[in-house]
N, C-alpha and C positions, 0 to 999 in steps of 0.2 A: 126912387126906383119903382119899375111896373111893381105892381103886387103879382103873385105869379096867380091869382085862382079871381078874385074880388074885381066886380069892373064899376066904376063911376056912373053918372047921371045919364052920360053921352054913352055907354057901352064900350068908352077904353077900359085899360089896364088901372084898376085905383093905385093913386100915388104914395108910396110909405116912401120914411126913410130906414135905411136897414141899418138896425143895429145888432151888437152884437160885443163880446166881451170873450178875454181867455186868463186864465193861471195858470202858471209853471212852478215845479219847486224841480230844482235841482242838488244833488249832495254828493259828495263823495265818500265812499262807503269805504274804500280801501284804499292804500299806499304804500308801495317800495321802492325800492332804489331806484329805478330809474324811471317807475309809472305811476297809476291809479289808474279805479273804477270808479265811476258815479253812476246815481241809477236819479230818472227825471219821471216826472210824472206832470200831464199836460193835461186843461179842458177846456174846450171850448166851445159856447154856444151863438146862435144866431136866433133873430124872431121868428124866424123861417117864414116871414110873408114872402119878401123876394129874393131867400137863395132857395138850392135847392137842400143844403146841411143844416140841418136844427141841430146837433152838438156833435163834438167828436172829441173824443177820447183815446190817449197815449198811454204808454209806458215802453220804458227803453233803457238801456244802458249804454254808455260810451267806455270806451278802457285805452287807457294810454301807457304806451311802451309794452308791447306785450312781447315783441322781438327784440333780445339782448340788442345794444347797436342801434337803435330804431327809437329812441326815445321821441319822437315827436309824429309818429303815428297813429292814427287813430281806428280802434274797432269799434262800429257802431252797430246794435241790433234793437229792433224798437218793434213795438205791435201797433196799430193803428184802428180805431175802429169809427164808421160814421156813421151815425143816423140819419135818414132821412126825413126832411121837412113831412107835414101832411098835405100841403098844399102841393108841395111839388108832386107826390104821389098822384092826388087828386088830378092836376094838370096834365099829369102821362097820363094816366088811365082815360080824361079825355080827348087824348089822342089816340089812343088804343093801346099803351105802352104799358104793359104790364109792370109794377115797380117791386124790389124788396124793400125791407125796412132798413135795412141798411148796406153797409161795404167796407170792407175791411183789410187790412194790407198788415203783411211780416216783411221789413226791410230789413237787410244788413246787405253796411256799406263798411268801407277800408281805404280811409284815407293816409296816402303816402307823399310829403315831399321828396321829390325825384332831386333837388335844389334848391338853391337859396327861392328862386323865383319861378320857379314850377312844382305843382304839386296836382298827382294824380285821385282820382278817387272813383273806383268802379262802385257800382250798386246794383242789386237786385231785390226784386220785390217781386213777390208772390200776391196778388189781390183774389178778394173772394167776393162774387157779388158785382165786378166792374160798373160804377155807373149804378148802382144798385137795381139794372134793370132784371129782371126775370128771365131763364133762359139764355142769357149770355152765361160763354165759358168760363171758367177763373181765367187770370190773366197772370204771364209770369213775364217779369220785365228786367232786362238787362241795362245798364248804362254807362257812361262812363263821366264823369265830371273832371273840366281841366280849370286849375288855379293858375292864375298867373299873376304876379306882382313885379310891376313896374315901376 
């Protein structure tokens, strides 16, 4: 991958490979008759020569069945937050892009099988810092997600 800031002998992009690594723990905290709650905790980093994320860190909960009748729904709410590389910063800034240090998102989503073979799941996310660039608005996102099994 280019390196996003570092250039070679010839004045390209120096050549890394990117790596990078994550953990997850997941548990379930509670349980009743027809559901549970788990709560997950998520990290993950990168070298940040060629992305533009140097780590990002989660937490969230999912909760099943919270509607009598509905046992195989799901409510999901999670935080999100990402750091930004310095290289990537560095890289905006030489284009004149002013950057934050990070960007950060509140999701909650609700996923519903409609049937055997269709399941809907709207979401929204409120983001802070979009892009982590400087001066851009928060960003509030709508969506809808379709499953289908065939």
């Amino acid at each position: 991958m280019d390196d996003l800031v570092d250039l070679d002998a010839s004045g390209n992009p120096a050549q890394r490979r990117s790596n990078g690594w994550y953990v997850q723990a997941e548990r379930t905290m509670l349980n009743w008759n027809s559901g549970d709650m788990a709560a997950f905790i998520r990290y993950s980093k990168t070298d940040g020569d060629s992305t533009p994320i140097k780590h990002v860190s989660s937490i969230g909960t999912r909760i099943r069945g919270i509607i009598p009748a509905r046992d195989d729904d799901f409510l999901g709410i999670s935080y999100t937050r990402s750091t930004i590389s310095d290289k990537w910063r560095t890289a905006q800034a030489m284009s004149g892009v002013l950057t934050a240090d990070s960007e950060s998102a509140i999701e909650i989503t609700y996923r519903a099988p409609a049937t055997k073979w269709l399941a809907i799941q709207p979401i929204y996310q409120q983001i802070k810092s979009p892009g982590a660039v400087i001066g851009v608005p928060n960003a509030t996102l709508l969506g809808v997600k379709f499953e289908l099994a065939i």
